[in-house]
KOLVEX-781510 format. One record per atom (N, C-alpha, C): x, y, z; residue in one letter. Coordinates in steps of 0.001 Angstrom, whole numbers, padded with zeros to 6 digits, always signed. Last residue first. Layout:
% KOLVEX-781510
XYZA ...
***
This chain:
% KOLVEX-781510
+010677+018237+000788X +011238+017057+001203X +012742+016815+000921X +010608+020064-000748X +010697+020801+000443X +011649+019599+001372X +009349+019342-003424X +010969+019999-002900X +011363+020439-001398X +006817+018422-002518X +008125+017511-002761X +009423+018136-002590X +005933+021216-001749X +006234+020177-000853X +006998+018856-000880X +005969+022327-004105X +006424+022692-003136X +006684+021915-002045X +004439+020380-005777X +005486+020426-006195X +006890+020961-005166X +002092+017634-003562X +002114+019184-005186X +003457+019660-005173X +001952+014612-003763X +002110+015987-003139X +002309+016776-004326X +001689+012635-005251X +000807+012450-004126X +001070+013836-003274X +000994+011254-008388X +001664+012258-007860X +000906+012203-006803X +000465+010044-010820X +000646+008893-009322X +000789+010041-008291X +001033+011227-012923X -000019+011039-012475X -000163+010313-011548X +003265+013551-013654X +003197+012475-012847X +002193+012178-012522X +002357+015250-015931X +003783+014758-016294X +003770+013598-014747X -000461+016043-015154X +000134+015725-016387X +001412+014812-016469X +000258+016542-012139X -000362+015425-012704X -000333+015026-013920X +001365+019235-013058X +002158+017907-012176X +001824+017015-012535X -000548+020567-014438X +000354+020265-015216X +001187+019204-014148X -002533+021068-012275X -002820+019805-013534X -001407+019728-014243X -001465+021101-008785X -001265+021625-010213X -002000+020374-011309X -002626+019937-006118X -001856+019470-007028X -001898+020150-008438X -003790+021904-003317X -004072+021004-004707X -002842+021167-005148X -003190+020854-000023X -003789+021861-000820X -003720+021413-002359X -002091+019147+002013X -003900+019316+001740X -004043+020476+000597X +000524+018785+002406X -000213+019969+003545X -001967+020175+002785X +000312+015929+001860X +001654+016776+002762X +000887+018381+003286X -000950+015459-000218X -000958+014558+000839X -000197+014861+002071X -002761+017272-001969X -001443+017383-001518X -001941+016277-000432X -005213+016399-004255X -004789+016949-003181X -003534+016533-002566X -005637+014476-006885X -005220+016032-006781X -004946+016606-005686X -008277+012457-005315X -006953+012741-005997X -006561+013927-006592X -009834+012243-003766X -008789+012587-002858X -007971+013163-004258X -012277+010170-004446X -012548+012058-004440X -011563+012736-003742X -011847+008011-004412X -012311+008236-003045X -012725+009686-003111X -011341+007478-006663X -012733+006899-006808X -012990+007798-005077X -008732+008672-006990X -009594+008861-007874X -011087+008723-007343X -006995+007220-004915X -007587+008233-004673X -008577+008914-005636X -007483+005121-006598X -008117+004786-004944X -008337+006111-004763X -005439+005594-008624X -006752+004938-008832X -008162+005320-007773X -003317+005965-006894X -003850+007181-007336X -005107+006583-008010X -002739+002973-005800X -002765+004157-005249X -003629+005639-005799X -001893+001661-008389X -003626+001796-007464X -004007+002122-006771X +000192+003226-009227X -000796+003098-009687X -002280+002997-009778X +002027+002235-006821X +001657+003770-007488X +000413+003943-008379X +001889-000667-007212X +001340-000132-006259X +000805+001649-006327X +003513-000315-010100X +001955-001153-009778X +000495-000442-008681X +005512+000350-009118X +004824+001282-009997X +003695+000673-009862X +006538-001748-007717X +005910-000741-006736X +005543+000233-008039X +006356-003676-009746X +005404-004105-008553X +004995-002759-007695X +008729-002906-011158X +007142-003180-011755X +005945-003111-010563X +010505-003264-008989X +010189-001829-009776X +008990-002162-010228X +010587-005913-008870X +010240-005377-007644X +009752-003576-008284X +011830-007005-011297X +010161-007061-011068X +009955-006591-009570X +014019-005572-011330X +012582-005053-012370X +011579-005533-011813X +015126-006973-009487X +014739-005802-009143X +014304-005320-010269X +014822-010045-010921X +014337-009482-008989X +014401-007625-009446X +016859-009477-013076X +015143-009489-013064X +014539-009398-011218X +019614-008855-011516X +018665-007660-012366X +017332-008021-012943X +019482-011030-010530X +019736-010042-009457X +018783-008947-010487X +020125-012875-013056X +019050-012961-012080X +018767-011865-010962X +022201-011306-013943X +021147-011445-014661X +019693-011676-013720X +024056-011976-012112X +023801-010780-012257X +022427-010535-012911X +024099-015174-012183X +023866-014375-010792X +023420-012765-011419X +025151-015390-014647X +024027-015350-014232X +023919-015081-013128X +027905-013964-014577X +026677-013488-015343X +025127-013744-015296X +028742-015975-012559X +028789-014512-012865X +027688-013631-013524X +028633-017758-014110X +028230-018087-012914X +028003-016642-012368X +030660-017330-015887X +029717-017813-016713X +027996-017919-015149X +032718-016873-014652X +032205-015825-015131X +030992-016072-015654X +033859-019179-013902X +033231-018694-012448X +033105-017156-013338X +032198-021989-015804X +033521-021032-015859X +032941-020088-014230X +031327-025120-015253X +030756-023762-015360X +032837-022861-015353X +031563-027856-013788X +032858-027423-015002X +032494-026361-015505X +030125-027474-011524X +031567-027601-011417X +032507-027115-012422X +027826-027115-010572X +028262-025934-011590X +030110-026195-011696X +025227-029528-011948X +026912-029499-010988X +026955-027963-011586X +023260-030634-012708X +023350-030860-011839X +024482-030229-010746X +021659-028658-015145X +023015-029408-015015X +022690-029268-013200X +018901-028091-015459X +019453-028662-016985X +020896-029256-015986X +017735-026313-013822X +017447-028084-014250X +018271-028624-015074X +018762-024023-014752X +019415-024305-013626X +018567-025919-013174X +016606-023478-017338X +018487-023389-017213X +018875-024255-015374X +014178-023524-015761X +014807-024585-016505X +016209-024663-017279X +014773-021651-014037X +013942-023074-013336X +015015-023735-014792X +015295-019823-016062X +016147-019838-014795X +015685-020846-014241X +012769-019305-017275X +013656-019628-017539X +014823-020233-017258X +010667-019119-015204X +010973-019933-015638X +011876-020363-016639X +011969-016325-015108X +012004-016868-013634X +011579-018454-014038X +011172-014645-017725X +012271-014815-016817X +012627-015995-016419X +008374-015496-018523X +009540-015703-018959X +011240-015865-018679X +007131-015574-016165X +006597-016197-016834X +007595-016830-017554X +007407-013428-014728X +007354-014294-014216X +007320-015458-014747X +007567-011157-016778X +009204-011425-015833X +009271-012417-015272X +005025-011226-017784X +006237-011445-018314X +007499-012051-017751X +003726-010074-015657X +003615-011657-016009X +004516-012261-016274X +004980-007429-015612X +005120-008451-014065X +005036-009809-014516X +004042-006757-018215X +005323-006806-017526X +005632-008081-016679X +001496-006407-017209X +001909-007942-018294X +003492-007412-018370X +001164-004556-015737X +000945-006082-015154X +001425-006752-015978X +001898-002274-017145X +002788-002956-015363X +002510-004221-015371X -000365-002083-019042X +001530-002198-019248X +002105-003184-018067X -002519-001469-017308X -001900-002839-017979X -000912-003077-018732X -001747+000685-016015X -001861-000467-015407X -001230-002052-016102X -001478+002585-018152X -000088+002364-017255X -000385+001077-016726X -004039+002351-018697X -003108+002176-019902X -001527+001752-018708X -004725+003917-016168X -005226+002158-016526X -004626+001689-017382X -003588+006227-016147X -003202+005359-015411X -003744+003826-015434X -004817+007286-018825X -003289+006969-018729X -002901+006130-017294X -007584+007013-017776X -007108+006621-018791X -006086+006151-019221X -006960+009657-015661X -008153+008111-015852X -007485+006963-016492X -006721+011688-017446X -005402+011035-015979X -005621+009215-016001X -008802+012272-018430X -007565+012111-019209X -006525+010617-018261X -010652+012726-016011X -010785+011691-017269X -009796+011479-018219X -008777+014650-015277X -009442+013302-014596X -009490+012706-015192X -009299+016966-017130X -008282+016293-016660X -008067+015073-016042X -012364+016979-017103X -011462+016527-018125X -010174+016657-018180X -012618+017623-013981X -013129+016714-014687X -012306+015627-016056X -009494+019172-012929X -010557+019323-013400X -011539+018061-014176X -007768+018729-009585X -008095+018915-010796X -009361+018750-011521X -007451+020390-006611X -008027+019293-007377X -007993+019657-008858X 
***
């Protein structure tokens, strides 16, 4: 386990992380995905479209779906180690129970096994 004022550091950077993730997520939903509603209202036909121009958006759209699926599972990472915060779990290896280094948690604070056991995986 880690130490109080490591905690309270960790604390901090994962709620700062939170609300990054979420107004992301808004973002993508907001701006994206109604964008694409109202580009793809605009013409009835993709007939006289070029088949690159059809191209590009297909790709475009393919690449917001998987940001906002990335946003969503950092999300989930997020309230994951939150949960283990409040439950008195967090810092412990989820793979053989023993503690999580502070410097891991430093550089991954979602971290759910301690370093030996990720590599082991």
């Amino acid at each position: 386990m880690c130490d109080e004022g490591y905690e309270r550091i960790l604390r901090r950077r994962l709620k700062e992380a939170r609300r990054v993730c979420r107004r992301r997520i808004k973002h993508l939903h907001q701006y994206t995905f109604s964008l694409t509603l109202r580009q793809g209202a605009g013409e009835l036909s993709s007939y006289d479209n070029h088949p690159a121009d059809l191209g590009t958006e297909t790709y475009e759209r393919s690449r917001d779906v998987g940001l906002l699926a990335a946003a969503a599972r950092q999300l989930r990472e997020i309230d994951a180690a939150l949960d283990r915060m409040r439950n008195g779990e967090y810092g412990r290896c989820q793979a053989c129970g023993g503690s999580i280094s502070s410097a891991r948690l430093m550089a991954k604070p979602t971290a759910r096994t301690c370093v030996r056991c990720m590599q082991q995986r």
